[in-house]
C-alpha positions as CSV (number, residue, x, y, z in Angstrom):
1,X,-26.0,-60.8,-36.4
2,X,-23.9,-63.8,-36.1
3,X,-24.6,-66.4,-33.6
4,X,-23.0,-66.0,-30.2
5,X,-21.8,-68.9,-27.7
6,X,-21.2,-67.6,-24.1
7,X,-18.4,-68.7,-22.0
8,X,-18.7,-68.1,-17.7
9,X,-16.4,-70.4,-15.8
10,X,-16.0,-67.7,-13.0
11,X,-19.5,-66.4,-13.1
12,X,-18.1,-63.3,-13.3
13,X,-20.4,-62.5,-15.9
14,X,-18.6,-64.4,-18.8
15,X,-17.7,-63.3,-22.7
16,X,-19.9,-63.7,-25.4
17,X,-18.5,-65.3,-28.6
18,X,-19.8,-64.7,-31.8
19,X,-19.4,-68.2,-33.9
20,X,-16.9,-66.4,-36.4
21,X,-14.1,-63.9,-34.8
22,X,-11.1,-62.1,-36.5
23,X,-7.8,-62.9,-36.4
24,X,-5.3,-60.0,-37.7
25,X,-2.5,-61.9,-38.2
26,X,-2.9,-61.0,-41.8
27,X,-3.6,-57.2,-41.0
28,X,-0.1,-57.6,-39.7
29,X,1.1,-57.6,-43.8
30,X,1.7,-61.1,-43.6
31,X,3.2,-62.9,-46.6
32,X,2.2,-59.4,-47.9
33,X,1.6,-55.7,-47.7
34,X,-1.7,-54.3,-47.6
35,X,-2.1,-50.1,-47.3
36,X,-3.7,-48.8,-43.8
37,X,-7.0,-47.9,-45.8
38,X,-7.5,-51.7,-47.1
39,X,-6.9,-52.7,-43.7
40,X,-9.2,-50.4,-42.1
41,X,-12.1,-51.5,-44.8
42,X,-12.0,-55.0,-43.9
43,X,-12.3,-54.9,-40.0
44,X,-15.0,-52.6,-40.9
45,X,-17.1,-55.1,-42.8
46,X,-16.1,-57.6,-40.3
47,X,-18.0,-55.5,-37.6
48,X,-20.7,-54.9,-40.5
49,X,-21.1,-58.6,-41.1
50,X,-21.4,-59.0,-37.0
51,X,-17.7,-60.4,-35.6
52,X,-17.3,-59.0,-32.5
53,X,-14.4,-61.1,-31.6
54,X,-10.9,-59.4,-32.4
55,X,-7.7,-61.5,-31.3
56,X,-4.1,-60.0,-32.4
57,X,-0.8,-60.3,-30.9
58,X,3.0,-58.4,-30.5
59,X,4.1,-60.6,-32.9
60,X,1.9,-59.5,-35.6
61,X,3.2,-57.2,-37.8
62,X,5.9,-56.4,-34.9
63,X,3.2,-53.8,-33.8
64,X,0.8,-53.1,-36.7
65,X,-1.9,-55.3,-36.2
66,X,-2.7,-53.6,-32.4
67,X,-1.7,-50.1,-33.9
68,X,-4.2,-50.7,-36.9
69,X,-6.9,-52.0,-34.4
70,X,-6.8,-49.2,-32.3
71,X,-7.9,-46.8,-35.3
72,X,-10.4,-49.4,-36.0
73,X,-11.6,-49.8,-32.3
74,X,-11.1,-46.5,-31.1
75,X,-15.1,-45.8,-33.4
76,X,-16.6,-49.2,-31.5
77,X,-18.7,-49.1,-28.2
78,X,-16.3,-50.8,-26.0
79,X,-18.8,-53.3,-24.5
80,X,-19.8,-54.6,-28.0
81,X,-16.9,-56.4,-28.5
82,X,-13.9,-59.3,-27.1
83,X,-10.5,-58.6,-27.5
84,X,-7.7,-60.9,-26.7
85,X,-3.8,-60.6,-27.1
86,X,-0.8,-62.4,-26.6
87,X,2.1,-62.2,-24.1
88,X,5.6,-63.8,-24.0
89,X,7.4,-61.8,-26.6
90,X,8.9,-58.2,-26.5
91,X,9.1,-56.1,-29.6
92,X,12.7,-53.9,-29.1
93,X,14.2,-51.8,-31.6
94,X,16.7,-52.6,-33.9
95,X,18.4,-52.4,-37.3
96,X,16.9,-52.9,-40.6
97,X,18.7,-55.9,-41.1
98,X,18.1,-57.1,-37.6
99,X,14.1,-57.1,-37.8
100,X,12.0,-60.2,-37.5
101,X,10.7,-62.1,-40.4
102,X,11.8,-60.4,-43.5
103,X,10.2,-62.6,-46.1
104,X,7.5,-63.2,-43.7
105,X,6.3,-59.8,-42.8
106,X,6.6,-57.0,-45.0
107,X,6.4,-52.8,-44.2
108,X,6.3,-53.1,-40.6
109,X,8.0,-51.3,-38.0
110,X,12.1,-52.5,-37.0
111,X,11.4,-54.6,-34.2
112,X,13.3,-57.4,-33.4
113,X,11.4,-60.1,-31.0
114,X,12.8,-60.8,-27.8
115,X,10.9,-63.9,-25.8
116,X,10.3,-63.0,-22.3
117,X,8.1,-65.4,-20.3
118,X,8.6,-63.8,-17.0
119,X,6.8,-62.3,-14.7
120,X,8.1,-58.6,-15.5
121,X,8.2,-59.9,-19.0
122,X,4.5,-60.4,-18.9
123,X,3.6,-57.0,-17.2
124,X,5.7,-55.3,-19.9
125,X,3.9,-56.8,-23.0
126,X,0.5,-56.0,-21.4
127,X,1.2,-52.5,-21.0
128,X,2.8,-52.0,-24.3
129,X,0.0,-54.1,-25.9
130,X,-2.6,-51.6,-24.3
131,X,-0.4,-48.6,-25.7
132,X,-0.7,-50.1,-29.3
133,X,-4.2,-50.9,-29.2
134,X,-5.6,-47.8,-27.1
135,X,-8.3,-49.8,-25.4
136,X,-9.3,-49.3,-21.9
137,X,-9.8,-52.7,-21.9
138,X,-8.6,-56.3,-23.1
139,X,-10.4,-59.2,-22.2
140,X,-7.8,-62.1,-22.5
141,X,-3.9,-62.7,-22.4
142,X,-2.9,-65.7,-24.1
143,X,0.7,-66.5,-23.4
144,X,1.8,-66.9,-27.1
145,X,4.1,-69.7,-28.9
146,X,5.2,-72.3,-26.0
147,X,5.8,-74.7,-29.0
148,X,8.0,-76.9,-30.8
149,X,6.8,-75.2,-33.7
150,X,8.4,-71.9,-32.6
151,X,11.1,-73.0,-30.8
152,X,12.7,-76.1,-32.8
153,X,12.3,-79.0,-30.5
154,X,10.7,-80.4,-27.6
155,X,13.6,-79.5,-25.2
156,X,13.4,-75.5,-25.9
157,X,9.7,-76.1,-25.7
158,X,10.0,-77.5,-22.8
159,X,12.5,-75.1,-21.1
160,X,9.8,-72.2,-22.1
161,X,7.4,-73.6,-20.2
162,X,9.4,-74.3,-17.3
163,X,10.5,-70.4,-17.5
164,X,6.9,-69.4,-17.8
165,X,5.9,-71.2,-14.6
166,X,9.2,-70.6,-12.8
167,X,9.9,-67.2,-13.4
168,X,6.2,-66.3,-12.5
169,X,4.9,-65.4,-15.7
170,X,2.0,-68.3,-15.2
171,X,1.7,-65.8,-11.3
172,X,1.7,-62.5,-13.8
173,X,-1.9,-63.7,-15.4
174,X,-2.9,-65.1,-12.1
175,X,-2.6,-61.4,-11.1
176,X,-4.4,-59.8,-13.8
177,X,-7.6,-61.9,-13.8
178,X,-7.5,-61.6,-10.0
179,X,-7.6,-58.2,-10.1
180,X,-10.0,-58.4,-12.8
181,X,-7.4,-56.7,-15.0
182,X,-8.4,-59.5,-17.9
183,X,-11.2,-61.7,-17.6
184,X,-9.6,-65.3,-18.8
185,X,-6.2,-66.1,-19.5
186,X,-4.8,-68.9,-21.7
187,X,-2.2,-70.0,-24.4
188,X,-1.8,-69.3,-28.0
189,X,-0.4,-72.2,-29.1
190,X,0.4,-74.2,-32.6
191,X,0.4,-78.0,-30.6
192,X,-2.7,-79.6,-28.6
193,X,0.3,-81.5,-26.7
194,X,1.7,-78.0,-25.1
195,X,-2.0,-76.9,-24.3
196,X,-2.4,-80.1,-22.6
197,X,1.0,-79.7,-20.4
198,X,-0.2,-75.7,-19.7
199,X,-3.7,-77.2,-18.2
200,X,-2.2,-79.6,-16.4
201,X,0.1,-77.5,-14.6
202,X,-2.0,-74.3,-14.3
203,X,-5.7,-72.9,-14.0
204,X,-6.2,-71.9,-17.4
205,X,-9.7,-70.3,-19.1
206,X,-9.1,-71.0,-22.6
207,X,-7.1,-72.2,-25.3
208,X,-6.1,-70.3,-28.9
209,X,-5.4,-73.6,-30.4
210,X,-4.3,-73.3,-33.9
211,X,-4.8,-75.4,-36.7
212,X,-4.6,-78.9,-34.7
213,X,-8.4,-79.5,-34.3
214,X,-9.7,-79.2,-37.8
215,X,-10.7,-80.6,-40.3
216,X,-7.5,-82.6,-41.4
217,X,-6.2,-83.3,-38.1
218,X,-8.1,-84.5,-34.7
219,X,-5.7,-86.3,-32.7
220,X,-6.9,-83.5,-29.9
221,X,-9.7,-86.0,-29.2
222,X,-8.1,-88.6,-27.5
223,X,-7.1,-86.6,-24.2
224,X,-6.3,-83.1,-24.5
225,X,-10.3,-82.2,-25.5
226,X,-12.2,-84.4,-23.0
227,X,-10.3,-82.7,-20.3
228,X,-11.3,-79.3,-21.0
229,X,-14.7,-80.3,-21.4
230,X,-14.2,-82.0,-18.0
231,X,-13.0,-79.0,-16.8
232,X,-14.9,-76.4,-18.5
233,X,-11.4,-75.2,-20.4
234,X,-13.1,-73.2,-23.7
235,X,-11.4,-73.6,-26.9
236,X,-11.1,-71.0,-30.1
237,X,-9.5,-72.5,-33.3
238,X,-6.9,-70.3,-35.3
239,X,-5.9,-71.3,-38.2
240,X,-8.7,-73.7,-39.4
241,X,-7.9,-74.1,-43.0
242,X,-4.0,-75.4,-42.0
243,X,-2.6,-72.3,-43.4
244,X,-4.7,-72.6,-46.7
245,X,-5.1,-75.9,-47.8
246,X,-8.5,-76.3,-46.7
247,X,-9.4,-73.1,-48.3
248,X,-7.7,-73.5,-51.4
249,X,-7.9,-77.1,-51.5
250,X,-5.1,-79.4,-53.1
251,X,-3.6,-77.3,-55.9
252,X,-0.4,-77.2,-56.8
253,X,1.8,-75.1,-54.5
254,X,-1.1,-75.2,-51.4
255,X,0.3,-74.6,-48.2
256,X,0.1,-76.6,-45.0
257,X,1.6,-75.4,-41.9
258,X,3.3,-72.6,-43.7
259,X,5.2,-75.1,-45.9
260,X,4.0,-76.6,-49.4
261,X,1.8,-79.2,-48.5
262,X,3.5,-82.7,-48.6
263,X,2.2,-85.6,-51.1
264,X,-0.2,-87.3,-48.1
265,X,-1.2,-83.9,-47.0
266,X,-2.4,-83.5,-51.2
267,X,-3.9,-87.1,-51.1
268,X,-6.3,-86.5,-47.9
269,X,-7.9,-83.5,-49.1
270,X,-8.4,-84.1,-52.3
271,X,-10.3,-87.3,-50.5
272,X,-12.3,-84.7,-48.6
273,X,-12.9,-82.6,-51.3
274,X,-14.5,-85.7,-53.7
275,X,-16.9,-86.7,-50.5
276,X,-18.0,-82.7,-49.7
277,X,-18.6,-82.6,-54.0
278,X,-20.8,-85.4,-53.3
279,X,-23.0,-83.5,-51.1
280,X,-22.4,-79.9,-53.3
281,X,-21.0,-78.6,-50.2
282,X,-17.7,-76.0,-50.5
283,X,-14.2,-77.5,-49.1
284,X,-14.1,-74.1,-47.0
285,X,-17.4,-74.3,-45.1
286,X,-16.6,-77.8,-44.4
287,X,-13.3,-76.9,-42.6
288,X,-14.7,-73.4,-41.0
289,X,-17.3,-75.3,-39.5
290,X,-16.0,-78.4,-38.6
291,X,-14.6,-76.9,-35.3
292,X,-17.3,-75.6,-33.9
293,X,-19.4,-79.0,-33.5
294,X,-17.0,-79.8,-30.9
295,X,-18.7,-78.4,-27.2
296,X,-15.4,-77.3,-25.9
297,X,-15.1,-74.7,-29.3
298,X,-16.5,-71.3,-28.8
299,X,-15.1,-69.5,-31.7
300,X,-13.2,-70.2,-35.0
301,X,-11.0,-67.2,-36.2
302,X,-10.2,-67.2,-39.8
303,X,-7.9,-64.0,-41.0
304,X,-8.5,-62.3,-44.0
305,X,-6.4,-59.4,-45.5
306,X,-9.4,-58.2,-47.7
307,X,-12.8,-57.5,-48.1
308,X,-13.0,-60.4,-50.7
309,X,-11.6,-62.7,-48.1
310,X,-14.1,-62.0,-45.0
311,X,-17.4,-61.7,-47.3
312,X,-16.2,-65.2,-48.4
313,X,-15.5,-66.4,-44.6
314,X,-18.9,-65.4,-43.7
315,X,-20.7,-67.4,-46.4
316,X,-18.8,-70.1,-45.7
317,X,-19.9,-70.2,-42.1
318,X,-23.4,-69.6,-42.8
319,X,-23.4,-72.3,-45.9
320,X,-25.7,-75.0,-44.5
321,X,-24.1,-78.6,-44.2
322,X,-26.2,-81.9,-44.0
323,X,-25.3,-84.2,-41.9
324,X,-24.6,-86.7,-44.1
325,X,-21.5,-85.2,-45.1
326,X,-19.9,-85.5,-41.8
327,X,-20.7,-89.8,-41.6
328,X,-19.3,-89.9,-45.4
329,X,-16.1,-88.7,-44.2
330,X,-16.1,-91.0,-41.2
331,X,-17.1,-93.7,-43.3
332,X,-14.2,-93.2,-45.6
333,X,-11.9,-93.2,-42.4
334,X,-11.1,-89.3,-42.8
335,X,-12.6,-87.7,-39.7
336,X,-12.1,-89.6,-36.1
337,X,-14.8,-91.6,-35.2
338,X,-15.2,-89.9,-31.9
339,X,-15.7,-86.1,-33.7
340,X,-18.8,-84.9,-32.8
341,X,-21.3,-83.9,-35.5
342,X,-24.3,-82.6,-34.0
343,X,-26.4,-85.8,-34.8
């Protein structure tokens, strides 16, 4: 079994991590479609090789990820595992030309998103999310994609979160962990910065930060870090290889946020890459573990749309890393010089 950190800032018995979770973005056919049986096969070795954290969202798929996990969970012992989902967006019926994400997701159902931070807006989504997944149970409700990367600039950003507090979705999750409904809530979100605003303004459990405390970027550090360790705020990390870069490293057409990777993007890795050849250690196990030497970091969720992919995930998590490797790269000026390591 994979190692577990445990999370209690309620003492209300807490949840129990493991190291490496799941995240079914991919499961959603993203970028791609996969058939219900490869999908099926490769949450299955997930639970084989020990995750027992599942996070998915609405957005997903517009629906398939939760429908495909609840085939999945509907076998597991319900106490076994950690699900979280996502709230903020409503998944309404539409045209075929009217869907969300052609190009993006493929072979889902015709949903078009409709954002909804409110509190009605936030009951809805939980109820349909527990339709989809068929779970008599869901641990956390992230409110999802209160970013500038989702909504085009810091004003809309900013009037999202405004809505979510004023129009009492923030008072919606206050209500379900009260009643013990969920037992954390917390944000989904693609920018440290909005995470920082959210606990600031609110009592949040944890953050689903992706992609912006990783190995290529750790400007998290200077504030937005050091107060959730002050305030015992836990952290998972989505999207630790930036969308593929660090798993791929810097060959042509490597993407980086979702977008080819831009010239300095190329430069700094293939920096990384020379120093973790220097210490015969993999570009991917750098970046998957990386994360998690951080306190704050209970979990680092990698997706993987095959069996190929998780069996790779795993051995790059279990890969053992001196620590050498970790000074080298802030020698070189590559990692903050406040990062933890461990040593």
């Amino acid at each position: 079994m994979l190692n577990k950190r445990h999370w209690d800032r309620h003492k209300n018995g807490g949840l129990s991590f493991t190291e490496i979770g799941f995240g079914t973005a991919p499961l959603g056919n993203l970028y791609k479609s996969i058939s219900d049986e490869d999908a099926h096969a490769t949450l299955n070795l997930a639970w084989d090789l020990g995750l027992r954290y599942f996070d998915t969202a609405p957005l997903y798929g517009l629906g398939l990820s939760e429908t495909r996990l609840n085939r999945f969970l509907r076998e597991k012992p319900r106490d076994e595992y950690i699900l979280s989902t996502k709230v903020g967006r409503l998944m309404r019926p539409c045209s075929f030309q009217d869907r969300t994400g052609p190009g993006k997701w493929f072979d889902v159902p015709q949903r078009q998103e409709h954002y909804d931070y409110s509190y009605d807006g936030i009951m809805r989504s939980f109820e349909f999310s527990f339709e989809r997944l068929g779970v008599s149970r869901i641990d956390i409700l992230y409110v999802h994609d209160l970013c500038v990367f989702t909504h085009g600039s810091k004003q809309k950003s900013d009037e999202r979160v405004t809505e979510f507090f004023e129009k009492k979705g923030y008072d919606a999750l206050l209500s379900l962990r009260d009643q013990n409904a969920i037992s954390a809530i917390g944000g989904g979100i693609n920018e440290w910065e909005v995470c920082q605003c959210l606990a600031e303004k609110g009592d949040f459990d944890l953050f689903l930060l992706a992609g912006r405390y990783t190995l290529l970027e750790q400007e998290a550090l200077d504030s937005f870090l050091p107060l959730c360790e002050a305030r015992g705020i836990g952290i998972v990390t989505g999207g630790p290889y930036n969308s593929g870069i660090l798993a791929t490293g810097a060959i042509p057409g490597a993407f980086y946020n979702y977008d080819p990777a831009p010239e300095t993007i190329m430069k700094k890795v293939n920096e990384i890459e020379e120093i973790c050849r220097q210490y015969d250690v993999p570009l991917k196990a750098a970046a998957l573990q990386f994360p998690l030497l951080h306190p704050t970091h209970f979990s680092v969720i990698p997706g993987g749309q095959s069996t190929m992919e998780m069996s790779s995930n795993l051995d790059s998590m279990n890969f053992e890393i001196p620590g050498e490797l970790w000074d080298s790269l802030k020698k070189a000026n590559l990692m903050h010089p406040e990062a933890p390591t461990g040593r």
